[in-house]
N, C-alpha and C positions, 0 to 999 in steps of 0.2 A: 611299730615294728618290735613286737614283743618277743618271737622264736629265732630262735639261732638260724636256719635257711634264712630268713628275712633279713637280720643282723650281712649274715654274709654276701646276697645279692647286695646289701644297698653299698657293703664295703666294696664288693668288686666294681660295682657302678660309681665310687665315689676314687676307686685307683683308677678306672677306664680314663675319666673326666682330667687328672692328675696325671696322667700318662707313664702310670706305675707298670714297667710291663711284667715283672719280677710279680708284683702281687694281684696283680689282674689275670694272668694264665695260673697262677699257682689255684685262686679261687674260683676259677671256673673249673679246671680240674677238680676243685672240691666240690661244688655246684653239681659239677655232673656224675659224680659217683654219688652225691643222696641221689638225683634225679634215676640213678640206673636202680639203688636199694629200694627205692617207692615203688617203683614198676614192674622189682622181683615179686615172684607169688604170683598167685591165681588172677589179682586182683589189684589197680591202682590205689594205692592210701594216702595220707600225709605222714609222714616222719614225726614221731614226739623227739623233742628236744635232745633227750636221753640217746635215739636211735642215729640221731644225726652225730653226736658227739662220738657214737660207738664207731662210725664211718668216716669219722675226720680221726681218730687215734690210727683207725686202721691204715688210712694215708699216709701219715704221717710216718707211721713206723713201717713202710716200704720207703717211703724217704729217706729214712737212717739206711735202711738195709743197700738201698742204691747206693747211697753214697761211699758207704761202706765196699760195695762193688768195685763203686769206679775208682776208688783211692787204691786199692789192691791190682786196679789194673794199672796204672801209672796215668791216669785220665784224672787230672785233679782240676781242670774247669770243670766238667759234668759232676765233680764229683761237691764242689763248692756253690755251682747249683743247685745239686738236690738238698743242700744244709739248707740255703738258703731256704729254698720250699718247704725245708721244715721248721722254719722258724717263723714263715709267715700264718704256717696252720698251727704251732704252738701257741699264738695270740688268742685261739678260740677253747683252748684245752685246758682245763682246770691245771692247778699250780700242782706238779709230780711232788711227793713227798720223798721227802729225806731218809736214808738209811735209819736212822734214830729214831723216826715219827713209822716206819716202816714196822722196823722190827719191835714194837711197842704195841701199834695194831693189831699184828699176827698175835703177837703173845698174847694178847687181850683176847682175839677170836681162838685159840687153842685153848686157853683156858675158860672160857665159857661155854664151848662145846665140851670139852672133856675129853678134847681129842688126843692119842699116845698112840706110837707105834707105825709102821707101815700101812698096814691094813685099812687106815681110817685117814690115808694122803687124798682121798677125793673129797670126803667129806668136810675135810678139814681146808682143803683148799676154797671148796666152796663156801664155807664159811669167814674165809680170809677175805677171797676176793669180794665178798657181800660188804667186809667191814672196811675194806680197801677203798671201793668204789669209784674205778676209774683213775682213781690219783695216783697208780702206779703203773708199770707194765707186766703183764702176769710172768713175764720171766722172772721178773725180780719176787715177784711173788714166791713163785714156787720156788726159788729158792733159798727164802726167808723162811718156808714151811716145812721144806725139809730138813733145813738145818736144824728147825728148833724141835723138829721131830725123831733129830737125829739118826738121818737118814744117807 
């Protein structure tokens, strides 16, 4: 079991067996939004590693955003819930970088593009989030890019 789907079927199979139910629905929820992205498009594929990863951050960060919901509603079981769910799909998610290791990337990617100014915030983002990769969230991104672009 060398791919991350695999990795996660055998984890859910091994909370099922455990009678985790906290991490047994959270990964079949994860389970089945790769299985809905394989099945988007024309045509059935396999998920590379990379694509599976791109669809567990995506989970994950409706997870914050719920919970963030429900603590606004005064709903703080649902809302200690959905931490939880995200802390179980954090075990799969490369390690988030630090503001420090953050804003040292960017700078790194702004000055090897040569990027200045407004005009060049796409460009420059995309060259952040290339050198970023995954290990942040692009909010924090783009805000790292603008500021250093001072914007």
């Amino acid at each position: 079991m060398s791919t991350l789907k695999d990795r996660l079927t055998a984890d859910m199979r091994a909370a099922l067996k455990g009678r985790d139910e906290l991490t047994t629905s959270t990964l079949r929820m994860a389970l089945a939004a790769v299985g809905n992205a394989e099945v988007s498009g024309k045509a059935k594929r396999e998920l590379t590693d990379d694509e599976v990863l791109a669809v567990l951050t995506k989970e994950a960060k409706k997870r914050r955003e719920a919970a963030t919901a429900f603590a606004d509603a005064g709903r703080a079981e649902q809302s200690a819930r959905e931490i939880a769910e995200g802390e179980v799909l954090d075990r799969y998610l490369p390690k988030q970088l630090s503001d420090d290791e953050l804003t040292e990337l960017v700078a790194g990617a702004l000055a090897a593009g040569g990027f200045t100014g407004k005009a060049q915030m796409g460009p420059a983002m995309k060259a952040a989030q290339a050198t970023v990769a995954g290990r942040a969230e692009g909010g924090r991104v783009a805000a790292e890019v603008r500021r250093q672009l001072g914007l």
